[in-house]
N, C-alpha and C positions, 0 to 999 in steps of 0.2 A: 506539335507546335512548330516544329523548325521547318516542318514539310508545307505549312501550310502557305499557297503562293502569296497569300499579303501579309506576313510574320515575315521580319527580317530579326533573328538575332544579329546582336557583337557582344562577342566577349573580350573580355582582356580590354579594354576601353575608359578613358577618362573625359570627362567633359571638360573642356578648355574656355569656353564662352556662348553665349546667350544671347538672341537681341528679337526685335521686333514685337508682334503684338498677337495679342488672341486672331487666331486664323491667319498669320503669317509671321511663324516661328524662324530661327534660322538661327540654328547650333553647331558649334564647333567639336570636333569628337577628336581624340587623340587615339586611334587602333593600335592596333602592330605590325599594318600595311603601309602607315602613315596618318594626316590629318585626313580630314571627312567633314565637309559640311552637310546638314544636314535641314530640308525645308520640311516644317511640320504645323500642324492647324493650332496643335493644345498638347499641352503637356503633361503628364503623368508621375507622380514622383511617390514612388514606390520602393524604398531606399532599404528597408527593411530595419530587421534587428540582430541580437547575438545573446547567446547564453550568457550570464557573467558567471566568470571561473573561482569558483570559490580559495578563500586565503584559511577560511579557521577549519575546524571541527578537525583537523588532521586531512583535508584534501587533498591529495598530491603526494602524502608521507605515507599511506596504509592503503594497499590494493582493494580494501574492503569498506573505504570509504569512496562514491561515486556518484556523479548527476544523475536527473532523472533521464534524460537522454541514455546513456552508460547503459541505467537498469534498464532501462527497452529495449535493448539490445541483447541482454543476460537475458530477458523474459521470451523473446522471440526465439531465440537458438536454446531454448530449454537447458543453458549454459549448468555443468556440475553446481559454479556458484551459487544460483540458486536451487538445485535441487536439491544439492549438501546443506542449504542453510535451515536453519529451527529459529531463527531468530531474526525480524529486519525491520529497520527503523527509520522512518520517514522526518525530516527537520522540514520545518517550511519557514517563509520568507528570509534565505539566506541570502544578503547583500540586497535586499529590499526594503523600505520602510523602516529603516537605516537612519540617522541624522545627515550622513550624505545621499542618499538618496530615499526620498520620503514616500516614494508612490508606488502602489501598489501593483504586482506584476499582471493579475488579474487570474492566469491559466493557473499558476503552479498548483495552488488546493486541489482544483479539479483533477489534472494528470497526477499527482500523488494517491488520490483515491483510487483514480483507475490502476496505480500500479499494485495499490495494496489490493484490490479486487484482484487482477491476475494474479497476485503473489497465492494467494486463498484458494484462487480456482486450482492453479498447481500442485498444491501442496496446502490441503486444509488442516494438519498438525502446525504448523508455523505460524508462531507467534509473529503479529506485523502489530505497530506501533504507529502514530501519527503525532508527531509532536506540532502541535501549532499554537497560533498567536490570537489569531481572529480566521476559523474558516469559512471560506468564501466559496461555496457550490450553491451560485446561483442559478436561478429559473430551474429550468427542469435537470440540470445537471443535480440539481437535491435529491434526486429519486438513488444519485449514486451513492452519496452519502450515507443513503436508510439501506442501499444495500451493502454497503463495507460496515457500518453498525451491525446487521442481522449475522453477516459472514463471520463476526469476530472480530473485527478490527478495533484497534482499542487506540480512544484518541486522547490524549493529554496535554491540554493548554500551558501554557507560560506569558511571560510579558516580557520588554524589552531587557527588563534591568533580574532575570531570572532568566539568560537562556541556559542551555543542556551542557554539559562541560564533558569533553571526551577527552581519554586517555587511554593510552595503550600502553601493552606490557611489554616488556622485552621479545618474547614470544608472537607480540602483532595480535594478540587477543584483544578487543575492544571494550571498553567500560566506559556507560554511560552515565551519568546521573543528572535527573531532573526532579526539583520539587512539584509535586501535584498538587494543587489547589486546593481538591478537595479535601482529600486525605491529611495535607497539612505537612507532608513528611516527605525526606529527598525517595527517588523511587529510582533503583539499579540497574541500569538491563546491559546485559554484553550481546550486543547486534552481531549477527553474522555478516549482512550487510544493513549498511550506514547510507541512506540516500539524502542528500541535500537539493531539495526546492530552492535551486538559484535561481538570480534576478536577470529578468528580459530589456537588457540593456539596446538602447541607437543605436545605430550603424554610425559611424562617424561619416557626418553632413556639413562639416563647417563651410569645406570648401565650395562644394556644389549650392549650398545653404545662399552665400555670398553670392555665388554666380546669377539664382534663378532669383534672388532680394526676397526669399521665402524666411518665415519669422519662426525662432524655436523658443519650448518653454526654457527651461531653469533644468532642465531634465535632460533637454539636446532632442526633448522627439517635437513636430512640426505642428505648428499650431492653426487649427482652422481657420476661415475668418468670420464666421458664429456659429457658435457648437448648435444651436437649434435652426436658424436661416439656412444656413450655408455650411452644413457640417464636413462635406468632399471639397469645400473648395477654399484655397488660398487665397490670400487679401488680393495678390496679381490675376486679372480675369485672364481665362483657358489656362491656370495650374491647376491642376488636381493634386488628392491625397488618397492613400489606400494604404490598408497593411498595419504593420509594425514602426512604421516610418510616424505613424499617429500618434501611436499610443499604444502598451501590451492591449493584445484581444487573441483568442483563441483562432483557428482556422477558419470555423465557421463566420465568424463573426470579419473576418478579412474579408474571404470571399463576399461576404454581403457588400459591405463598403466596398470592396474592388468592383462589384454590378453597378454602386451608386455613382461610381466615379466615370466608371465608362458611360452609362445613362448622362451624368450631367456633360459628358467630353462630346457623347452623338447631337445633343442637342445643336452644340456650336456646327460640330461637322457636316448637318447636314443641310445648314445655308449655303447658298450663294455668294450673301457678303454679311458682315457684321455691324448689326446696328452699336454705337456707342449712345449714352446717357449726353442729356444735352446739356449736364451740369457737368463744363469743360473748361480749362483756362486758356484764354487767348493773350497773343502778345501783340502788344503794340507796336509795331517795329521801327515806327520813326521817334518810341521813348526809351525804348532799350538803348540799356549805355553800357551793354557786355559786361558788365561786375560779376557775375555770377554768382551772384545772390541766389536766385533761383534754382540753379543747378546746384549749388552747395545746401540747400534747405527739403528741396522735394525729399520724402524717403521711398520714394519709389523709383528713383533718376531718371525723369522723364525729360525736364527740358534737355536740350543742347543746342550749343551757339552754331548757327547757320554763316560761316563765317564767309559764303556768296552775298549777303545783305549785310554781316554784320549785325546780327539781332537772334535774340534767343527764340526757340521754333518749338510748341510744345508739340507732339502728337497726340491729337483727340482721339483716336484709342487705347491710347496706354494712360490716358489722364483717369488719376481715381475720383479727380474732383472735391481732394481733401480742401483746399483751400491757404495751405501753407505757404504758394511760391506769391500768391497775388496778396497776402500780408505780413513777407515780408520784403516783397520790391522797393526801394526806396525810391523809383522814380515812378512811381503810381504805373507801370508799363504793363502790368499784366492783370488781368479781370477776370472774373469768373461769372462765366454767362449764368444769367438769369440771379448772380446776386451781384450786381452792378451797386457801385455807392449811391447813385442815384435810384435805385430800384429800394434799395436800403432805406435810403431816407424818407423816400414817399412814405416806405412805410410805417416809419416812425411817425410821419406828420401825420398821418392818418388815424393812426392809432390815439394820436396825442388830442386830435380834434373828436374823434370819437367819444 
C-alpha cells in the first residue's frame, strides 16, 4: 500500500478543520512536518476501534488471566502456557452488554470458539470451558460451534446477575465458580488459563466527530444516515463510513462495507461536476437583516454571512434541505425552493376545494 503511486499514507497526524462540499473537500492536517492542507472529492471515515481492558475476574493481577488477543498469541508460538495448561476457561461478554454499555460486541463468541477449537486441536486432553450469556455464532460461523461441541468443548450459560466469581490463592492457582442452569448447583474449575471476551470499544471521535458535523450514537460509534437507504453513508453528502468506526463486525464483514463505501465514494468521483437536489434554500438578500438566526439554527452549518453584501449566502451543495433556517428566519428572508408559502397554499386551497 505505501508503494502504490496514488496511496499517500501520514502518520502521526491530526485533523485541525474541514470545509467545502461533496467533490470539493479542503482539509486542514496537522503532521510533524507542519500544517497540510489538503484538496479531496469525498471523505472516508474509517476511525476504528480498541479492545476494552478489562477491570474484574483478576485482569492485570494473575499472569494467567488474559484477552483473547493475548491467547492468540500463546496459541500461535505453541507458548509452554499453553502446552503446560489441562485446564482453560473462556468468559464472554466482559465489559459488554453491561448497564454502561448495552450493545453487543458481535465478534467475541465467535473468536472464543475458535480459540477453544485451536486449544483442542493442540492439546485434546484439555479441558476448555465457554462461559457465556447468549451465544452468538451466527450464519455459517454455527458450523464452528457444532464443531467445538463434537471436540469437547463444554459450554455453560449464566445471566447478568449470576456472573463466574474468581479467586486466587496465595500461590496464584485459580478457582472459578459458576452456577449451571442445568445442573442447578455452583460448578468449580481451577483454569490454567482464564481468557476474557472483552468489549470492542470507539476510537475516541469526539474531536474529529465535531470537525466533519458527523452524528454518534449513545455508544460514541457513528451513525448512518439509513441503516437500510443509505447504510455507508453519513447525514453530510461524500462522508462515508467503514470499519469499527460503525459499529463491532468481524474482518470480513469490514472489508465488505469498506467495498460499499468505496463503491458509493467512485460513484461521486467519477463525475465531472456534482449535481445537487433542487430542494435548496435561498436567501433573499435585500430581507436578510444579519441576525443570524439561520447560522445559529441550521445543524449542518451551512449558511454564513457574506459580509461583501451584507446578507446570509447559503451554499446549494452543502444544503440538506431540511427546512430549519427558512422556519425559523424572522424576516421571511430565506425559502425553500419548490416549498414556497405560496406553493404551500395553493396547495391547501386546492386541496380544500377538492
Amino acid at each position: 500500500m505505501e508503494k502504490h503511486p496514488n496511496i499517500e499514507l501520514i502518520f502521526d497526524s491530526t485533523v485541525k478543520d474541514t470545509s467545502g462540499f461533496i467533490g470539493n473537500f479542503s482539509t486542514l492536517i496537522q503532521t510533524p512536518q507542519g500544517e497540510r492542507q489538503l484538496e479531496h472529492g469525498v471523505t472516508i471515515m474509517a476511525t476504528g476501534g480498541q479492545a476494552y481492558q478489562p477491570e474484574e475476574y483478576l485482569f492485570g493481577q494473575n499472569p494467567k488471566v488474559m484477552t483473547n488477543f493475548d491467547l492468540d498469541k500463546l496459541i500461535a508460538a505453541k507458548d509452554a502456557k499453553v502446552m503446560g495448561a489441562n485446564q482453560a476457561v473462556f468468559i464472554q461478554c466482559v465489559g459488554s452488554r453491561e448497564p454502561q454499555r448495552p450493545y453487543c460486541s458481535r465478534l467475541c463468541c465467535t473468536h472464543s470458539v475458535e480459540g477453544a477449537i485451536e486449544l483442542k486441536r493442540l492439546k485434546p486432553e484439555m479441558d476448555v470451558f465457554i462461559l457465556y450469556r447468549d451465544l452468538r455464532t451466527y450464519g455459517v460461523k454455527e458450523l464452528l460451534y457444532k464443531e467445538a461441541r463434537e471436540l469437547g468443548v463444554i459450554f455453560i450459560r449464566f445471566d447478568l446477575n449470576g456472573k463466574p466469581k474468581v479467586e486466587q490463592s496465595a500461590d496464584g492457582t485459580l478457582q472459578l465458580t459458576i452456577t449451571d442452569f442445568i445442573l442447578n448447583r455452583p460448578v468449580v474449575l481451577k483454569p490454567d488459563l482464564l481468557t476474557l471476551a472483552s468489549a470492542v470499544l470507539p476510537n475516541p471521535v469526539e474531536d474529529i466527530g465535531e470537525i466533519f458535523k458527523v452524528p454518534r450514537n449513545a455508544e460514541g460509534f457513528l451513525n448512518e444516515a439509513h441503516a437500510k437507504l443509505r447504510p455507508v453513508d453519513l447525514p453530510s453528502d461524500g462522508i462515508f463510513l467503514a470499519g469499527l468506526a460503525h459499529y463491532p463486525k468481524p474482518i470480513d464483514e469490514s472489508i465488505a462495507q469498506a467495498k460499499a463505501a468505496a463503491g458509493r465514494a467512485a460513484t461521486f468521483l467519477s463525475k465531472n461536476m456534482v449535481e445537487v437536489g433542487g430542494i435548496v434554500a435561498v436567501v433573499d438578500q435585500e430581507k436578510c437583516a444579519v441576525c443570524l438566526t439561520c447560522v445559529r439554527a441550521c445543524p449542518f452549518n451551512v449558511p454564513v454571512i457574506d459580509y461583501t453584501v451584507d446578507a446570509a449566502y447559503i451554499d446549494p451543495a452543502k444544503c440538506q434541505g431540511c427546512g430549519v433556517c427558512p422556519s425559523e428566519c424572522p424576516a421571511k428572508a430565506i425559502t425553500l425552493k419548490n416549498f414556497t408559502d405560496s406553493q404551500i397554499i395553493a396547495q391547501e386551497t386546492a386541496l380544500a376545494a377538492g
